[in-house]
C-alpha positions in Angstrom: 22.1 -23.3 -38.1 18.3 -24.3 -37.9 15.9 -23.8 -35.0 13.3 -25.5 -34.2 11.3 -22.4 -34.9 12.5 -21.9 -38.0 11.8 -25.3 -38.6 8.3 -25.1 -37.5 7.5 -21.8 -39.0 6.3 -20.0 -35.5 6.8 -17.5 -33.7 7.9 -17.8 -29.9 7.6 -15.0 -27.5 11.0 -15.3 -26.6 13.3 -18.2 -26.6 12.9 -19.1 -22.9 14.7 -20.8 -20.7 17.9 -22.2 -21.7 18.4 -26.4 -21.1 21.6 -26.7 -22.8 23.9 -27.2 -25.3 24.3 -31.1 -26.5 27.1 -32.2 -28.5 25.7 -34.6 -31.2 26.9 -35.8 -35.2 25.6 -35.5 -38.3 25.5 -39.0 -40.3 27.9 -42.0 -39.6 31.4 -43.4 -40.4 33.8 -41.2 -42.2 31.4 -38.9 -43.3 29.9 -38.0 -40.1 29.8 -34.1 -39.3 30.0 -32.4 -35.4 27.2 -30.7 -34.6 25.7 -29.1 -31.4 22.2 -29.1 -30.5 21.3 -25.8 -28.3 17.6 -26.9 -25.7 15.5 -24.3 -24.9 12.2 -24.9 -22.7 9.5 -22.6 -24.2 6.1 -21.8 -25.5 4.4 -21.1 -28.5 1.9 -17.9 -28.6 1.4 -18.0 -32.0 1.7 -19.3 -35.5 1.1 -22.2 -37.0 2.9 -25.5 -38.3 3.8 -25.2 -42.0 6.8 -27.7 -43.1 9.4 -26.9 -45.2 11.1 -28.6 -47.9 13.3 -30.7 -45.2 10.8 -32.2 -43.6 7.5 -34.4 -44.8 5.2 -33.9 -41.7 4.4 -32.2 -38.5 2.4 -32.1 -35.4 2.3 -31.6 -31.6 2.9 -34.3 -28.9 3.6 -34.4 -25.3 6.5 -35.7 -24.0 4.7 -39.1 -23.7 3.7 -39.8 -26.7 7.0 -37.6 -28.4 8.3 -40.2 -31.0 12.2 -41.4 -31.0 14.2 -38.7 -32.1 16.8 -39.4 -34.6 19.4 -37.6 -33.4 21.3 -38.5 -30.3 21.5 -34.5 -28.9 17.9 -34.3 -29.2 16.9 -38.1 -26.9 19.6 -36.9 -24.4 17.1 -33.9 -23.8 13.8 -35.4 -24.4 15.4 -37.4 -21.7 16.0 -34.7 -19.6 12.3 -33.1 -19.8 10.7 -36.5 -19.1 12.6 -37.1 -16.1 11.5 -33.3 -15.2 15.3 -32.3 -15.5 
């Protein structure tokens, strides 16, 4: 399982509060997978972005300007937090 600190590389205080877990898949058709995305609302008190070897960029938005995400676990939060769930 990733996190998205892990993915990120920092270092949160503590994970927060919890939003929920999200049922979601992993690819399409046959060969899709089951996954579960676990939401937790947080900050960040350190660190900074270094990506790894899964991803090609970083960088901080606000909820506004967050781009699509592409999996369907993490819209149904990003959902959630706009409409100030």
């Amino acid at each position: 399982m990733t996190t998205s600190s892990e993915s990120a590389s920092l270092d949160p205080s503590h994970r927060g509060q919890f939003i929920g877990a999200f049922p979601s898949t992993y690819g399409s058709g046959e060969d899709a997978q089951p996954i579960l995305g676990l939401a937790y609302r947080g900050r960040i008190l350190g660190g900074e972005i270094e990506i790894s070897d899964e991803s090609q960029e970083g960088d901080w938005f606000s909820l506004g300007e967050f781009p699509e995400p592409a999996f369907a676990d993490e819209r149904r939060v990003l959902t959630m937090l706009r409409a100030g769930d």
